[in-house]
N, C-alpha and C positions, 0 to 999 in steps of 0.2 A: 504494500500500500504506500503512496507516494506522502509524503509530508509538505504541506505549505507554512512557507515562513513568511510570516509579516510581520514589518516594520513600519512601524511611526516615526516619520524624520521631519524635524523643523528647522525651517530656516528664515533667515530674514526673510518677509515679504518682498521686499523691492530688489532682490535679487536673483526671484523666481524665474527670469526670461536665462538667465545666465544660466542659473542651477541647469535646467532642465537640455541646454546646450552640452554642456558637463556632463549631464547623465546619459547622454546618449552613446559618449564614448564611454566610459564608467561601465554603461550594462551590459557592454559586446566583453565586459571581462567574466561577467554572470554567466551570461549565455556561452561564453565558449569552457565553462567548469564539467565536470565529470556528476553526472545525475542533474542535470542541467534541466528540467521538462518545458518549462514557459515561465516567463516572469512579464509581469508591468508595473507603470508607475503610475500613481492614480493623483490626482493635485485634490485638496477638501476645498470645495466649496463653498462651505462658514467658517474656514479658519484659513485663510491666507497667510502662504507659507508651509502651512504643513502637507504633506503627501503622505500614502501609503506606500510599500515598495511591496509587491509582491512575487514569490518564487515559487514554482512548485520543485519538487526534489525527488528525486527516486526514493530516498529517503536520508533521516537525522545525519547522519553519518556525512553523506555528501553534503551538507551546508558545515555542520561544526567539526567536525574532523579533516577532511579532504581542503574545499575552496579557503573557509577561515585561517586554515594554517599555511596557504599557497602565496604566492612571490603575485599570483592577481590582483587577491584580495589586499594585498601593503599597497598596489596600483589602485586598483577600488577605491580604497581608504581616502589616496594623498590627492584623488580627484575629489571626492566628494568632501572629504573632511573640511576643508576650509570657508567650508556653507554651512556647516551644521549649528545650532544654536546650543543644543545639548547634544549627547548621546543618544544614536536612535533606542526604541523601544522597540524589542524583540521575542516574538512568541513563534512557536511553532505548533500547527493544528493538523490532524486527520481527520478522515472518515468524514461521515456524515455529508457524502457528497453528494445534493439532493438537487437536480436540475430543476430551473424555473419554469414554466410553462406559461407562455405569457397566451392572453387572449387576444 
């Protein structure tokens, strides 16, 4: 079963056009890691500045063992770190993967 990890990342608002420039090179380091499955980045819409990052993983292991401890993720880091306001917030979820069915 695949793990999704989400992140909460805040940044200065007024330097969202930039960030999001940044993250485009930043997420071809995600996307080329090992259990790689799909990732995006979502901007909040009541809270300018903050975004969601989202990854799916083949699983835990390929996010905190594998890409975390890789020479990408210090690249990841030293692109994005210089935007972040705090420390993103980090969880990882399974299961319950329940398609929406829209009308």
């Amino acid at each position: 079963m695949s793990v999704l990890e989400v992140a909460r990342v805040t940044i200065d608002p007024t330097r969202s056009q930039e960030f999001e420039e940044v993250f485009r090179e930043a997420i071809a380091l995600v996307q080329a890691a090992q259990g790689h499955r799909g990732s995006r980045l979502a901007r909040d819409v009541e809270n300018p500045g903050t975004y969601l990052f989202l990854v799916r993983w083949d699983d835990l292991a390929d996010h905190v063992d594998r890409f975390a401890g890789s020479e990408a993720f210090g690249r990841f880091e030293s692109l994005i770190g210089p935007f972040l306001l705090a420390a993103p917030e980090v969880t990882h979820v399974e299961g319950a993967d329940i398609e929406e069915v829209v009308r």
